[in-house]
Phi, psi and omega in degrees: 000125179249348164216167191196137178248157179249120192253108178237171191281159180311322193248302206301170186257115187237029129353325220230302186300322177322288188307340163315302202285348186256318164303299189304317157325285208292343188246030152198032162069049194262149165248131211290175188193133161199149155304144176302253189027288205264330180266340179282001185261329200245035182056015153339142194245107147185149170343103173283135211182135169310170184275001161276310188293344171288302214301284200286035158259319194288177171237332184220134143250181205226126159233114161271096176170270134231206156279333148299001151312285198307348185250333178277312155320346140300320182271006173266314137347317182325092169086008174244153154026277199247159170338207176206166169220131135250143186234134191248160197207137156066280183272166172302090187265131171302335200251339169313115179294323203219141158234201193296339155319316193308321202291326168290328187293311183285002143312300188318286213288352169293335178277338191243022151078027203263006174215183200229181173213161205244134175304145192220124178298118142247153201243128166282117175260150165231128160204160193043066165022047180221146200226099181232179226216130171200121230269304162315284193208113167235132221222127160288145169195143153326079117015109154313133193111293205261358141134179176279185193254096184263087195232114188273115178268107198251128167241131189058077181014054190210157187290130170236325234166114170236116183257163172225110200200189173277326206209119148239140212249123129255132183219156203253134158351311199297303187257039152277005165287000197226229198294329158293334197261013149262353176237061149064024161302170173288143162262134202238110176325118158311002191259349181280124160262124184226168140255126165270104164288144185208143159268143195245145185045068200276170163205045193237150178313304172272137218219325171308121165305176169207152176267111187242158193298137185320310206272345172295157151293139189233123190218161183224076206268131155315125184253157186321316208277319193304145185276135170328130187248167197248118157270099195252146190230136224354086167060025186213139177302061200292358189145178170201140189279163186226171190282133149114348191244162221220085162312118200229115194235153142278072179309146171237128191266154187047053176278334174196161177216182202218164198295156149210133171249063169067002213276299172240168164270165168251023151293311191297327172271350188279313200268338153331290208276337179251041166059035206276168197215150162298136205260330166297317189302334178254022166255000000 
């Protein structure tokens, strides 16, 4: 390994893992990567480099942080090389392998080829001659003001399934743990590829998600009636569509992929982080 970057959160204090992760760099001669930004806030000793140049320089990036780290450190990965490490900082991360305590063994075992790494589904949008990219999610959702989410969904170029809802949501395996699986989508294994259409707050007759094969097309048409929609992508607002406007979505399958050293399944982080109960455990 000759580099490894480091992705960290905005806020939380990952001190204590930087040093970790720079101890282990120094006694084996990896050269650190950071965004300028992000490593001049916490007087970091590493490389400064844009966030491109890190995804294509690196061999291992490190994400500190939570799941929004982590997914923005997937998308710096998106189609280069290397693996992902999650380091969970504080709070309970879904996407995390490890957390800080954790963290010198799971360098080691990175060293002894002690782990293995799991491929992560993205699903690609186009819409407004703009082409973008999401590990989670991607969602039409309701502008407060501006009418519901009226949206007709066509697969392989056919009529399929039409909604009236706040939001309709595709979501990748990866993010059926997140805004699908609150607007009552399935939890989804990350080894299945698929798509989750899911509607959030529907008031439309069919009211029901549907699951489509990774290789469908996907398209997400604003019907006349529909209110200016927010096109949001893992949570963060990319822009917004108008009736009469057109979502084109692609699942890719292994746009990245992330460390796993064996610690947990992800049935074991799934019945954790969401709190899942045994159906004998409610009577």
């Amino acid at each position: 390994m000759h580099a490894a970057g480091l992705v960290l959160h905005p806020q939380r204090d990952s001190a204590a893992a930087v040093e970790a992760v720079l101890g282990w760099a120094t006694n084996r001669g990896v050269e650190i990567l950071g965004i300028k930004d992000e490593i001049q806030r916490l007087r970091c000793e590493a490389t400064p480099v844009s966030a491109e140049e890190l995804g294509r320089r690196a061999d291992l990036v490190v994400s500190l942080g939570g799941d929004g780290t982590m997914l923005r450190a997937m998308r710096l990965a998106d189609g280069e090389k290397a693996p992902v490490l999650g380091v969970n900082l504080g709070k309970l991360g879904f996407l995390a392998e490890v957390d800080v305590p954790d963290l010198p063994a799971a360098l080691s075992a990175i060293d002894a080829h002690a782990f293995t790494v799991e491929p992560r589904l993205a699903v690609d949008a186009i819409f407004n001659d703009r082409k973008i990219t999401a590990f989670n999610d991607i969602a039409v959702v309701r502008v407060p003001g501006d009418g519901s989410a009226r949206v007709a969904v066509r697969v392989a170029g056919q009529p399929f399934v039409s909604y009236a809802a706040d939001a309709v949501i595709v979501a990748t395996p990866t993010g059926s743990t997140a805004y699908s699986f609150s607007a009552g989508g399935p939890i989804t294994s990350p080894s299945v590829e698929a798509l989750l259409v899911t509607p959030a707050a529907p008031h439309s007759a069919y009211s029901r998600g549907v699951v489509l094969s990774v290789n469908d097309h996907v398209e997400l048409d604003l019907l006349p009636s529909s209110g200016r929609l927010a096109v949001e992508v893992d949570g963060q607002v990319a822009g917004y569509v108008e009736p009469g406007d057109r979502v084109s979505l692609r699942g890719r399958a292994a746009a990245a992929r992330v460390v796993r050293l064996g610690m947990t399944t992800f049935y074991q982080r799934a019945r954790r982080k969401l709190n899942l109960t045994d159906s004998a455990e409610l009577s």
